[in-house]
C-alpha positions as CSV (number, residue, x, y, z in Angstrom):
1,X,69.0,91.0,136.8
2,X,69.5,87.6,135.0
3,X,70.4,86.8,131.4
4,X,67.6,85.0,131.2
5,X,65.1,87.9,132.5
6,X,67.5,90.1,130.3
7,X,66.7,87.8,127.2
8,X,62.8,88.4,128.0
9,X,62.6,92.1,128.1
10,X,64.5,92.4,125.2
11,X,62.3,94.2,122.5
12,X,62.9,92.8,118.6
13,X,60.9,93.8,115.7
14,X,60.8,92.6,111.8
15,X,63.4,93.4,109.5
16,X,62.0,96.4,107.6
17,X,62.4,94.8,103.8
18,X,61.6,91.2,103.9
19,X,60.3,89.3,100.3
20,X,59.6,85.6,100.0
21,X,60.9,83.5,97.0
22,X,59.5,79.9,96.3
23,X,62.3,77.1,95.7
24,X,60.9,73.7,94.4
25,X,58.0,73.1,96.4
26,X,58.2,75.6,99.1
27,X,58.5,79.5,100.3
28,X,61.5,81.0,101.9
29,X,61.6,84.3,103.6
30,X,64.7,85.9,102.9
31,X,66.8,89.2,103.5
32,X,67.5,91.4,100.4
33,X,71.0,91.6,102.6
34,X,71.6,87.7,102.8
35,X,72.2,85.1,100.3
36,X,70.0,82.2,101.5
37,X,66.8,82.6,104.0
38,X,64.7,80.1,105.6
39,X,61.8,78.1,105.1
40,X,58.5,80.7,105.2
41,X,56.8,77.8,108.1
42,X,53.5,78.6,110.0
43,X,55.8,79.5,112.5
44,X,57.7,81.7,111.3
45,X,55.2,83.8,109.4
46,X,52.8,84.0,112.6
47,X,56.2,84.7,114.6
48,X,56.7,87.7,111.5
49,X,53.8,88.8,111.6
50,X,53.7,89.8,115.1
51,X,56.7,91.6,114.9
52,X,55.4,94.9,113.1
53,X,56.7,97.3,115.4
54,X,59.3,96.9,118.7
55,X,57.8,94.0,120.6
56,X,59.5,92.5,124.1
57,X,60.6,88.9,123.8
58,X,58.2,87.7,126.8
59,X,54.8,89.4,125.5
60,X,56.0,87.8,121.7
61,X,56.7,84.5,123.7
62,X,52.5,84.6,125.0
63,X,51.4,85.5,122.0
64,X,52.5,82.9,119.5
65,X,52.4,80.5,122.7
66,X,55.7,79.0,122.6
67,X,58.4,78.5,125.6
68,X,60.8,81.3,125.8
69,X,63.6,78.7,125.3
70,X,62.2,77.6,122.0
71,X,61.2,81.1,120.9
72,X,64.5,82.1,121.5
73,X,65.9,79.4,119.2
74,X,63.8,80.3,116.4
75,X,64.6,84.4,117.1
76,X,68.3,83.5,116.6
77,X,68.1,82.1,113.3
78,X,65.7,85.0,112.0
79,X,68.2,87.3,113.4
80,X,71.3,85.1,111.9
81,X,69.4,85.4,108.3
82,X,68.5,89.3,108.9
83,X,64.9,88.8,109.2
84,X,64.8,90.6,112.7
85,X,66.6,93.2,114.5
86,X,67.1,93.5,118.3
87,X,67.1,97.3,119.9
88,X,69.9,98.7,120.8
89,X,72.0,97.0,117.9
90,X,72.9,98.1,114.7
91,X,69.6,98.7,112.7
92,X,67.8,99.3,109.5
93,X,68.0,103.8,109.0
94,X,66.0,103.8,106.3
95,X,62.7,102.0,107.3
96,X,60.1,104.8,106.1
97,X,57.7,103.6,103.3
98,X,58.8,103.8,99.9
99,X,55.7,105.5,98.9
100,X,56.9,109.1,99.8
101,X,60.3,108.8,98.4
102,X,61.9,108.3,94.8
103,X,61.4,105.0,94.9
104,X,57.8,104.7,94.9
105,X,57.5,105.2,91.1
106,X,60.2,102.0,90.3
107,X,60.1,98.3,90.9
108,X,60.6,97.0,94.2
109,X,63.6,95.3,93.3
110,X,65.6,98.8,92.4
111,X,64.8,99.1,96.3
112,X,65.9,95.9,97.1
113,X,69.1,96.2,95.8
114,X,69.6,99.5,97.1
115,X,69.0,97.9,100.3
116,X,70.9,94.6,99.6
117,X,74.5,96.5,98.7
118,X,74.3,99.2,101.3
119,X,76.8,99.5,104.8
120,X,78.2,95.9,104.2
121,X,80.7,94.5,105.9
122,X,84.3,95.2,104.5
123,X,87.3,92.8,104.8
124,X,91.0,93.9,104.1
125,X,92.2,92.4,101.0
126,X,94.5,90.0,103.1
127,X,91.7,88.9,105.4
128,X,89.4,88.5,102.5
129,X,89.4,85.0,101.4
130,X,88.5,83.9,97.7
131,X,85.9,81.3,97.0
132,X,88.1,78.2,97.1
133,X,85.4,75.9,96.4
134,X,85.5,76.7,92.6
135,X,89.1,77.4,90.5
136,X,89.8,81.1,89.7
137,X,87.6,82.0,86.7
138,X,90.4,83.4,84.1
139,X,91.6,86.8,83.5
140,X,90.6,86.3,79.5
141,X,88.0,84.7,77.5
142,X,89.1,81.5,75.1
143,X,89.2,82.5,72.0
144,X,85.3,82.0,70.6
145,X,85.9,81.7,67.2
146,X,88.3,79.8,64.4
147,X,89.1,83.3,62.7
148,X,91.1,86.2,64.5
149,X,91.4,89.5,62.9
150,X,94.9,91.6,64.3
151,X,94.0,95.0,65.2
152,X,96.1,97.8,64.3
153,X,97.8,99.2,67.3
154,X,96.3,102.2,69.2
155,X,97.0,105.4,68.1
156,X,95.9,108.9,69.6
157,X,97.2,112.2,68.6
158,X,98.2,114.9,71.1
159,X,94.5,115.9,71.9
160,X,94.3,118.4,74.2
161,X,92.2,116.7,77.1
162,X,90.5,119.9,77.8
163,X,89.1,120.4,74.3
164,X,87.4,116.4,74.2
165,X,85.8,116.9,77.3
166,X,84.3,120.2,76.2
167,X,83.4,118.3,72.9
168,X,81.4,115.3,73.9
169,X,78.4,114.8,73.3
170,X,75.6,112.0,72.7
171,X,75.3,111.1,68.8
172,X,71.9,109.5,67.3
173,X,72.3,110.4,64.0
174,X,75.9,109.7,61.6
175,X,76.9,110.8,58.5
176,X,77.3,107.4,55.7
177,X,80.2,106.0,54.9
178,X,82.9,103.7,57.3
179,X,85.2,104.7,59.8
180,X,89.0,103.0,59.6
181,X,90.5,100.4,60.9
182,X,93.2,102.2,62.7
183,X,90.2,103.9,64.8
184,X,88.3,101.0,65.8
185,X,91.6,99.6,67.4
186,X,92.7,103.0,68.9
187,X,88.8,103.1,70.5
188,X,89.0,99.1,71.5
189,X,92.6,99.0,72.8
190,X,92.7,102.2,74.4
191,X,88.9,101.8,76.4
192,X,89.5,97.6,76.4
193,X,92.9,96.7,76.1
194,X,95.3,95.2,78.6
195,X,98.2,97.4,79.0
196,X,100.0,95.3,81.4
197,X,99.8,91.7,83.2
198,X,100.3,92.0,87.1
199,X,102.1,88.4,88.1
200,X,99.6,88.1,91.5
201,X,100.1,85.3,94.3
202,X,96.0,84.7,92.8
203,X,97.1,84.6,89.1
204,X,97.5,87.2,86.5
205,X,95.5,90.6,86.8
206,X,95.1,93.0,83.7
207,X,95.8,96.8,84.2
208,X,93.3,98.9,82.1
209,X,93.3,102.5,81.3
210,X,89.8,102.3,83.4
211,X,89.9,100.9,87.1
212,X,88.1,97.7,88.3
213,X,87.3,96.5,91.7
214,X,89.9,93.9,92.9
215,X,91.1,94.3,89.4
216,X,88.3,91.9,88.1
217,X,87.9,93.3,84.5
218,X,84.9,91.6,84.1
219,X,83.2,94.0,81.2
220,X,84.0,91.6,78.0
221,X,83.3,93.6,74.6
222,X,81.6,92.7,72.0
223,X,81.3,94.1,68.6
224,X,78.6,94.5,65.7
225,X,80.8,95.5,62.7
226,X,78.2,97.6,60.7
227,X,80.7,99.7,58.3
228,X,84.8,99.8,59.1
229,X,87.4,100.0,56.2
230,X,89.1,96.2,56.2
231,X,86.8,94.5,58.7
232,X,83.7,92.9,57.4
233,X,80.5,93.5,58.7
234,X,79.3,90.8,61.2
235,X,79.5,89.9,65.4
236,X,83.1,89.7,67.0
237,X,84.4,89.6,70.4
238,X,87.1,91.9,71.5
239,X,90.5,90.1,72.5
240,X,92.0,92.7,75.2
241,X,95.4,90.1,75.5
242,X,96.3,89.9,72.0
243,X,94.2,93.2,71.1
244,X,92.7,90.8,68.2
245,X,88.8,90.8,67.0
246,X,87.5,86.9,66.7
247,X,84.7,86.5,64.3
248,X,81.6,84.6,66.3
249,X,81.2,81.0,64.2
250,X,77.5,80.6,63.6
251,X,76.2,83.9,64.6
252,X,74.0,86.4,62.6
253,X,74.1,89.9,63.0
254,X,70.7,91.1,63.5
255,X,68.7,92.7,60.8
256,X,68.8,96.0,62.4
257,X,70.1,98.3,65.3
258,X,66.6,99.0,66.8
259,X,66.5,95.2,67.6
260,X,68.6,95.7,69.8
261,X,67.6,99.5,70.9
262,X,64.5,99.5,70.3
263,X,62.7,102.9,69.8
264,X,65.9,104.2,68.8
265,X,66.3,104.5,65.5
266,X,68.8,107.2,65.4
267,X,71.4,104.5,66.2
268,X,71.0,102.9,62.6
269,X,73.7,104.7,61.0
270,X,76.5,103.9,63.5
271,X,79.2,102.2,61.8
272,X,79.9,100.1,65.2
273,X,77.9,99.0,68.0
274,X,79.6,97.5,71.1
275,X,78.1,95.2,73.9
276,X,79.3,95.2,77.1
277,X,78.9,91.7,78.7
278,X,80.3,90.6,82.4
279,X,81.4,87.6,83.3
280,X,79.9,87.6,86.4
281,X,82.1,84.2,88.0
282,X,84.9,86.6,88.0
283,X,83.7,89.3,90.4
284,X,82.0,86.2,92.3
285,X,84.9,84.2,93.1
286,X,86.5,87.5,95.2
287,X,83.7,88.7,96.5
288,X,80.5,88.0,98.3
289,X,78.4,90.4,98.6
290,X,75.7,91.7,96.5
291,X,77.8,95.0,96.6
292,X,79.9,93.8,94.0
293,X,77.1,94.5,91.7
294,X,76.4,97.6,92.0
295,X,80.3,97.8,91.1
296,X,80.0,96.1,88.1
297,X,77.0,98.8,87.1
298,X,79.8,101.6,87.7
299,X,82.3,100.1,86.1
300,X,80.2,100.1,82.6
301,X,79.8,104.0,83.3
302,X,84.3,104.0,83.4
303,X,84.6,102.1,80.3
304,X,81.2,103.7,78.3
305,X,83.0,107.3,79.3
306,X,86.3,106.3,78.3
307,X,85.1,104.9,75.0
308,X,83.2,107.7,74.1
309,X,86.3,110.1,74.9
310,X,88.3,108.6,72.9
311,X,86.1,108.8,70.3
312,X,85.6,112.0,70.5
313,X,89.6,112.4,70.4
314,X,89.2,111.2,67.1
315,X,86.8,113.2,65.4
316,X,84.3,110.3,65.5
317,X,80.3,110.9,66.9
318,X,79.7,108.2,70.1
319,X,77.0,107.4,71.9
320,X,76.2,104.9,75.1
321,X,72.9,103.6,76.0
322,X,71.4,101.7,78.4
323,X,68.1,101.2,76.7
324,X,68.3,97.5,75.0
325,X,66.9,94.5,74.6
326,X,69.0,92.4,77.2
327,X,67.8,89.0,76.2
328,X,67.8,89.7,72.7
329,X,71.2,90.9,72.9
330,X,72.6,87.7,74.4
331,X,70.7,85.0,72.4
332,X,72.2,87.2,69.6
333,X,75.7,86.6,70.7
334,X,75.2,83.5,72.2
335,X,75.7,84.9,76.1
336,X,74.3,82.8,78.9
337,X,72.1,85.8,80.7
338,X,72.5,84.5,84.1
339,X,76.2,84.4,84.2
340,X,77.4,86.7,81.1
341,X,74.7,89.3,80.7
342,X,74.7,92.1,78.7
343,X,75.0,95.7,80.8
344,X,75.3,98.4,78.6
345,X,75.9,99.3,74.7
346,X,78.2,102.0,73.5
347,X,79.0,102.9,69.7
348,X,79.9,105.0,67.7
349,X,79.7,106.2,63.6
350,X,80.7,109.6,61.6
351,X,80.1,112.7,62.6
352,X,77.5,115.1,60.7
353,X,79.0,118.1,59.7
354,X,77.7,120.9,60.9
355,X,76.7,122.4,64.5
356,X,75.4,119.2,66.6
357,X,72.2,118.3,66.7
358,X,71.2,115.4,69.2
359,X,68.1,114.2,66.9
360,X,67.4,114.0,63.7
361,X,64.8,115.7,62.5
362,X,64.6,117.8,65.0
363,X,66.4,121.1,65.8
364,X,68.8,121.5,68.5
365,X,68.2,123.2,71.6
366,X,69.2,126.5,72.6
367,X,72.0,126.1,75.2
368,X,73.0,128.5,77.7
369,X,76.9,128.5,78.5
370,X,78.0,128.3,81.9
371,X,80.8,129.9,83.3
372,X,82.6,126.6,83.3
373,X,81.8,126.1,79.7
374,X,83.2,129.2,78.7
375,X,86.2,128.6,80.6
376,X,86.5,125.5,78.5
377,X,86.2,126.8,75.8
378,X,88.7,129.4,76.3
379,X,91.5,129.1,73.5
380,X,93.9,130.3,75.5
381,X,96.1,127.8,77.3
382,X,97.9,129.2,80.6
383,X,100.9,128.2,81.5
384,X,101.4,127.7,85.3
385,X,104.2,126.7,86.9
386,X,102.2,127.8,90.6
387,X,99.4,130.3,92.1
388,X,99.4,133.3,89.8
389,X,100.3,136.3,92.2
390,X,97.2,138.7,93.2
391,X,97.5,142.3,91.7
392,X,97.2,144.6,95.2
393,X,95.4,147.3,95.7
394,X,96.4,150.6,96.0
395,X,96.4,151.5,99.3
396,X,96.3,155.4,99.1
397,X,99.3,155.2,102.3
């Protein structure tokens, strides 16, 4: 048989997820998987549109009423952009209908960028060339203000690991009063803070206590001072270099916490609030795909569990949210929301004394200890040094 006869009974069929976009004056169709798409023409819609289900190339060919040569030409660029897949290739798994999955309850674009930073394609770091058409976005953030306050240096006592991560919990409601200095630079320089420049070939890259794809560190902090011994109150970016707070010139801290959380009032009391803000170029410049996202998003869960450890550690009451007002937030702090937006918020206040309750006002709910919980709660350190021996039974011999 011929390539050409080959090429014919070929059957193709329409990318599962396609979405159009309109840029200037006209429509492009366009993958959730690829970065750019192609003009949404007459032809290529009707062409499209008759690719519902597996179709072969030579009955597609009669019914849009084009030469197989041309059709051919326009089937490779769908198929270079994603728009179509050809049998017997690597194709789309999950095609079913959102409608009877999770899914159906969200907004098309959670699916779409489920879809967009699934099975990509993965390069080895020495195959896996930077963006050289724009300088490497640095490491650190200019200083953004004329006024630098010196943090003290981070300082956490010989918690026992176990007992923190039995004793966190989510705060919304904080006794008065500020928390000290010395804790708001143990909880920014320990969850923050560069502990170590690695000379690269590509430049410097900071070593955290949390990890970062390709080392990008692109999470930048910033902080709403509410009520901390020897800071005063007000809007400051965290410096993880110098381990420094800079005061933001010109900025106003909002009138209240709910402004930025809205319908959550319990937050009101926390004596610091703190905005985590990427700086997207960063993550960009390395890689490519849309991927790189969804490792940004995981990356706010490392730091916001870190942060909230640590305050834990330190007898303080933390909490992490990711219900805010995103472009409040950054007209706030002055934060472009294209290129530096704001991802999630973590804080953190005194803690109530007494048993914890996770709303005010309202009691606490029974809990029911697991197994594992009592095991961490178990007073009673073991030392190891290997696999304890099993007792044996008697054997009666």
């Amino acid at each position: 048989m011929s390539a050409a006869a080959d090429k014919a009974r070929r059957r193709v069929r329409r990318a599962p997820h396609v979405f159009c976009t309109w840029q200037g004056e006209g429509r492009l169709v366009q993958s959730p998987r690829r970065a750019s798409g192609v003009p949404a023409s007459p032809l290529v819609m009707d062409v499209l549109d008759q690719l519902g289900a597996w179709t072969d190339v030579d009955r597609l060919a009669r019914t849009v009423d084009l030469p197989p040569p041309v059709l051919d030409i326009v089937l490779e660029g769908l198929s270079a952009h994603g728009l179509i897949e050809t049998e017997g290739d690597r194709v789309t798994v999950d095609d079913g209908r959102p409608e009877a999955t999770p899914w159906h309850g969200w907004s098309p674009a959670a699916y779409l960028f489920h879809l967009a930073t699934r099975d990509v394609t993965f390069a080895r770091r020495d195959s896996a060339e930077p963006d050289s058409r724009t300088p490497r976005p640095p490491a650190e953030l200019p200083p953004l203000g004329t006024f630098d306050i010196a943090l003290p240096p981070p300082g956490l006592a010989d918690a026992s690991l176990r007992a923190t991560l039995r004793d966190r919990r989510t705060h919304r409601r904080f006794a008065p009063g500020p928390i000290p200095i010395e804790a708001l630079g143990t909880l920014l320089g320990i969850t923050f803070g560069v502990q170590a420049w690695a000379h690269a070939g590509e430049g410097p890259l900071a070593l955290k206590t949390s990890p970062s794809g390709g080392a990008r560190h692109s999470l930048e902090a910033y902080v709403w001072v509410r009520r901390v011994d020897q800071v005063a109150p007000g809007l400051y970016h965290y410096r993880p270099g110098p381990h420094a707070l800079t005061r933001l010139d010109d900025r106003t801290e909002p009138g209240s916490v709910t402004s930025w959380l809205p319908a959550q009032p319990g937050y009101e009391d926390a004596a610091v609030v703190v905005v985590l803000s990427s700086e997207l170029a960063r993550v960009a410049w390395r890689y490519r795909s849309a991927r790189a996202y969804r490792v940004v998003l995981i990356e706010c869960g490392h730091l916001a569990q870190t942060f909230c450890l640590v305050a834990t550690a330190l007898g303080l009451a933390p909490f992490c949210t990711a219900a805010l007002a995103d472009t409040v937030i950054e007209g706030d702090l002055g934060l472009d929301g294209r290129m530096q937006p704001a991802m999630y918020v973590v804080g953190a206040g005194r803690v109530v004394p007494g048993a914890w309750q996770p709303h005010a006002g309202q009691p606490a709910p029974p809990l029911e200890i697991t197994e594992l919980g009592r095991a961490l709660a178990d007073r009673v350190t073991r030392r190891s040094n290997g696999p304890r021996p099993r007792r044996r039974r008697a054997s009666g011999r």
